[in-house]
N, C-alpha and C positions, 0 to 999 in steps of 0.2 A: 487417583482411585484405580483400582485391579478393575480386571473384568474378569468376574467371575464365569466360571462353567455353568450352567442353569437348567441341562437336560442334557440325556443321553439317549442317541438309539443304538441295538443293538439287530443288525440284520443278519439273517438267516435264509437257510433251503429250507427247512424242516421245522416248521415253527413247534408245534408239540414240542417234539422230541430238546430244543434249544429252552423253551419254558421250564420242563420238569429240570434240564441240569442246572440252568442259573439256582430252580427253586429250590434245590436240596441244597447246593453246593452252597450259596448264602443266605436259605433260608427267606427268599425273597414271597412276596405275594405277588402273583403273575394271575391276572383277569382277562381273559378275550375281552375286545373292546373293537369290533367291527374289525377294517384285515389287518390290525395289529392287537397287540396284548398289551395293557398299561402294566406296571412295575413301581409295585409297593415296599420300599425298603425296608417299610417297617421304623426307621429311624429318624429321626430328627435332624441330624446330621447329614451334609449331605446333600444330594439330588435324585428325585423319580427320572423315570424312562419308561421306556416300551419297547418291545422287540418287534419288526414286523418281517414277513417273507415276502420280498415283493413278486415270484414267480417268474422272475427271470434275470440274469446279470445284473447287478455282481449278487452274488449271491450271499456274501460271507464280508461281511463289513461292519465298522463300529464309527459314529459319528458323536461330536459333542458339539452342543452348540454353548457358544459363548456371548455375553452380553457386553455389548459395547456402545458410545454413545455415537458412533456416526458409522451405519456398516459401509456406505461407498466407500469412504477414508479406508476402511479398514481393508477389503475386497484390492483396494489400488494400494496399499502396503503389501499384501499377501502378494499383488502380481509384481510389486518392486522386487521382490523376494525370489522371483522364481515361480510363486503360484498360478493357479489359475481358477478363475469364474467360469463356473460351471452353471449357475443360476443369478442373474442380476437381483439386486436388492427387489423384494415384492411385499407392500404397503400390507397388512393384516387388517382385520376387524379392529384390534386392541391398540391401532394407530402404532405398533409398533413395525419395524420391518425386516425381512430377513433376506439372506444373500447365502452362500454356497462356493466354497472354492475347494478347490483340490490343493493339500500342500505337496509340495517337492522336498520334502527334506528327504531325505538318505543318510 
């Protein structure tokens, strides 16, 4: 089985100003939602997201999270790689859990 993509963030300085261009540019439906904006593609196809500004470094960044069946595994593949753990794997309400690396590709 793939592991699919299953969310996207998309981070900003200027959240306004980052809203109205995704929403003209595709038409997207962009909702404040506490200090981010959820993101309605409008589509069936596909994956939502949110934008959010977190008010300090990095200021301009794009993340996807991807779904997989064992994120340590995955976390200690990305660091065989080259990667690195930037947030260890953390247990959710939805007993699902999530991890955080930084890739090194170039």
């Amino acid at each position: 089985m793939g592991q699919p993509v299953v969310y996207f963030e998309i981070g900003c300085k200027d959240r306004a100003k980052t809203e109205k261009f995704f929403g003209e540019l595709f038409g997207w439906q962009i909702q404040g939602n506490g200090p981010a904006s959820t993101i309605d593609t409008a589509s069936q196809k596909g994956i939502q997201g949110h934008i959010t500004s977190l008010g300090h470094e990095p200021h301009h960044y794009t993340m996807f999270y991807v779904e997989v069946d064992d994120v340590q595994a995955c976390l200690d593949k990305a660091a065989s790689l080259g990667g690195k753990t930037v947030v260890p794997p953390i247990k959710i309400p939805t007993e699902r859990s999530h991890g955080f690396q930084i890739s090194r590709a170039t």
